[in-house]
C-alpha positions in Angstrom: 31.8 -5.5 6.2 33.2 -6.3 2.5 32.2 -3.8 -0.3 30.0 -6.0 -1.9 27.7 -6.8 1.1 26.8 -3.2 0.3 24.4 -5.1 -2.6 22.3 -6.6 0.3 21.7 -2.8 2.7 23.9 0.0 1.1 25.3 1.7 4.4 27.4 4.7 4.5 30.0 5.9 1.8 30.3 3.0 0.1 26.7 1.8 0.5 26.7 5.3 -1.7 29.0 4.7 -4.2 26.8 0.5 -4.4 23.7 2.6 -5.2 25.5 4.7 -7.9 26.8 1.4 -9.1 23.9 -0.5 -9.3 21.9 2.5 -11.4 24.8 1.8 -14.1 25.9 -1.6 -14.0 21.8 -3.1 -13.6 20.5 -0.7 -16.8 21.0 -3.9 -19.1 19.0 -6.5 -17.2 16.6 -4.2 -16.3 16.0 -2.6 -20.1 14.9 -6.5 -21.2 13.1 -7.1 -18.1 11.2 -4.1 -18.9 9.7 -5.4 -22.0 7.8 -8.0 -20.5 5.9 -6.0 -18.3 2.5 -4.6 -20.4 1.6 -0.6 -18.3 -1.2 1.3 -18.9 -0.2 5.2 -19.3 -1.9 5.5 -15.8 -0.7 2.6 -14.0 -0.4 2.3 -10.2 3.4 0.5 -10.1 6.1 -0.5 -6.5 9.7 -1.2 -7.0 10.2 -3.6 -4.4 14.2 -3.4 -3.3 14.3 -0.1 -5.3 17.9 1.0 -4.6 19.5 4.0 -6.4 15.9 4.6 -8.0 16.7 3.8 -12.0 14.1 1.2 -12.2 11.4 4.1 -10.7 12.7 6.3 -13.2 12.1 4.2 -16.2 8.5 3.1 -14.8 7.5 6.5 -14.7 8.3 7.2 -18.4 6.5 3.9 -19.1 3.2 4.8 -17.6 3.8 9.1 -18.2 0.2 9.5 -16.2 0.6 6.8 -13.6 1.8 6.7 -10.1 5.3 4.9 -9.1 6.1 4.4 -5.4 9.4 2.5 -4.8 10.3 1.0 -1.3 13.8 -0.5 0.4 15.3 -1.4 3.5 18.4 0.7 3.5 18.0 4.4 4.0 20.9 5.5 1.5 19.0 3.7 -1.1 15.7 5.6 0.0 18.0 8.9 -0.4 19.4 8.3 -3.8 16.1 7.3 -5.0 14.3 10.3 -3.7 17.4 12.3 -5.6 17.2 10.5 -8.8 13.6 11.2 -8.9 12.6 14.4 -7.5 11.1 15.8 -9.9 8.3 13.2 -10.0 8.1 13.1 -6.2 7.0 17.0 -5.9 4.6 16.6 -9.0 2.9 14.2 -6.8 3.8 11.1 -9.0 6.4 9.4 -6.6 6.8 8.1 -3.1 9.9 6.4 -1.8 9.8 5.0 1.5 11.7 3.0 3.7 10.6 -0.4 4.9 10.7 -4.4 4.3 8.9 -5.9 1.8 7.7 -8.5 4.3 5.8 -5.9 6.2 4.3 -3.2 3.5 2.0 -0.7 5.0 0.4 0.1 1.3 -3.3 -1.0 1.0 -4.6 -4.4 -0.2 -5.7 -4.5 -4.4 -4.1 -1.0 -5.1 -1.0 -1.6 -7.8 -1.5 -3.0 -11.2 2.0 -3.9 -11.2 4.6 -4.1 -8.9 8.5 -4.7 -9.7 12.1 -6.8 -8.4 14.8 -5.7 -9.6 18.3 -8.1 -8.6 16.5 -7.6 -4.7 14.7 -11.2 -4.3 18.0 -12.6 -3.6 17.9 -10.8 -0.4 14.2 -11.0 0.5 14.8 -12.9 4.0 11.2 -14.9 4.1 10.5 -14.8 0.9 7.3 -16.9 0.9 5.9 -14.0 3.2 7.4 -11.5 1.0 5.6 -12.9 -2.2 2.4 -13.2 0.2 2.8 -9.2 0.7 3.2 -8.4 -2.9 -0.2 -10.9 -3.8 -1.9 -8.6 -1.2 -1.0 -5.5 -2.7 -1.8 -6.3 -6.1 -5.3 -5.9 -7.8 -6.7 -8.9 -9.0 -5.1 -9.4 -12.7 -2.0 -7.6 -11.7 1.5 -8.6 -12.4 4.7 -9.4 -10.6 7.8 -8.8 -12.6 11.0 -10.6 -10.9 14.3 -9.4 -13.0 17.3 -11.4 -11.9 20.8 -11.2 -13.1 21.7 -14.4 -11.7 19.2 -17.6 -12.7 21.2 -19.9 -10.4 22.8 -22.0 -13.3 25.9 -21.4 -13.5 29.4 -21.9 -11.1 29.5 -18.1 -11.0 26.5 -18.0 -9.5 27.7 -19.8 -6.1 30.5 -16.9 -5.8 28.8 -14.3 -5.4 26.6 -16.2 -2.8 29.9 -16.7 -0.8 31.0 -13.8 -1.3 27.8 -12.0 0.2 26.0 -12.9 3.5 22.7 -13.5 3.1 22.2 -13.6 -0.4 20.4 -16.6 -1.9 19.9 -17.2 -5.9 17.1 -19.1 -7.4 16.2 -21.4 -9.8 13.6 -20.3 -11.8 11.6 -23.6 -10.7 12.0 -22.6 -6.9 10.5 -19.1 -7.6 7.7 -20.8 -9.8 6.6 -22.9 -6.8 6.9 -20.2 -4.1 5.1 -17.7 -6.4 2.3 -20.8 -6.8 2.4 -21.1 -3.1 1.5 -17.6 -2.6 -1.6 -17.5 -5.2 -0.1 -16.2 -8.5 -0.8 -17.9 -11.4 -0.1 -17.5 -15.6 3.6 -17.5 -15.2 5.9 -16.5 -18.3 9.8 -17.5 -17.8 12.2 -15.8 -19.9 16.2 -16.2 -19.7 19.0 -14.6 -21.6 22.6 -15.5 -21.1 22.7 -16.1 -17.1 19.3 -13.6 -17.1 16.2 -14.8 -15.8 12.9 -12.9 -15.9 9.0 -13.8 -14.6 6.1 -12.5 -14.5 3.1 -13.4 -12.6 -0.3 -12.8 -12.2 -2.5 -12.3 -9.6 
């Protein structure tokens, strides 16, 4: 396995040093996603795909009362994100677990707001996927997608050969899956190669 399928399921050593990686290098994307997504200082928020646990750390500043519970396939990004915010895990504030977001075993109408960081690249049924976040959503909650790759440019098909089973898309394609699923009042924003949506239940 290449270093850089490490971006799909961290594993072992390297999967460590990904995770460590992806804290750094995804802060920029992941700032200016962050201002499109309107919290309440005691919001109810998941990080889908939640990796090295930055995103979960910066959500729990943005709603300092809430409640931020982060879940991901790979159990070194479960680890790092548990690290990275331990503090809010033993004030009662933070749950990471391990799972797919196909399959979530939260409760129906319980987030106001849940979060995808550079992850739905990787979703592997990703009209199911958006299915499970619509479920766990309240009514009137949002989706925030934050991609560092809006499927635009040449350099954009590299790094889909250059990692199995990674898919990026066109900001149309998510629109109409999103539809499909039941969201609605969708706001598109790009920046260079950066593409961010929100949606609402």
């Amino acid at each position: 396995m290449s270093f850089f399928e490490n971006t799909r399921k961290p594993v072992g050593l390297s999967g460590k040093i990904m995770v460590a990686m992806m804290n750094l290098g995804h802060s920029p994307v992941a700032r200016w996603g962050l201002r499109f997504l309107e919290l309440t200082p005691d919001a109810k928020v998941l990080d889908c795909g939640c990796g090295g646990g930055a995103n979960i750390k910066r959500l729990l500043k943005k709603c300092p009362e809430g409640i931020v519970k982060g879940i991901d396939y790979s159990p070194v990004s479960v680890e790092k994100s548990k690290k990275v915010n331990e503090a809010a895990i033993a004030e009662g504030r933070c749950t990471v677990l391990q799972g797919s977001v196909a399959d979530m075993i939260f409760a129906g109408n319980w987030f106001d707001a849940v979060t995808a960081f550079e992850t739905v690249y990787f979703w592997p049924d990703l009209p199911q996927c958006f299915r499970e976040v619509y479920r766990v959503l309240k009514p009137g909650g949002t989706l925030l997608i934050c991609n560092e790759s809006n499927g635009d440019t040449d350099k954009d098909k590299r790094w889909t050969e250059i990692i199995g089973g990674m898919t990026i898309y066109k900001d149309a394609e998510l629109k109409t899956y999103l539809e499909q699923a039941g969201f609605h009042d969708m706001q598109i924003h790009k920046k260079k190669s950066w593409l961010c949506i929100t949606a609402r239940k």
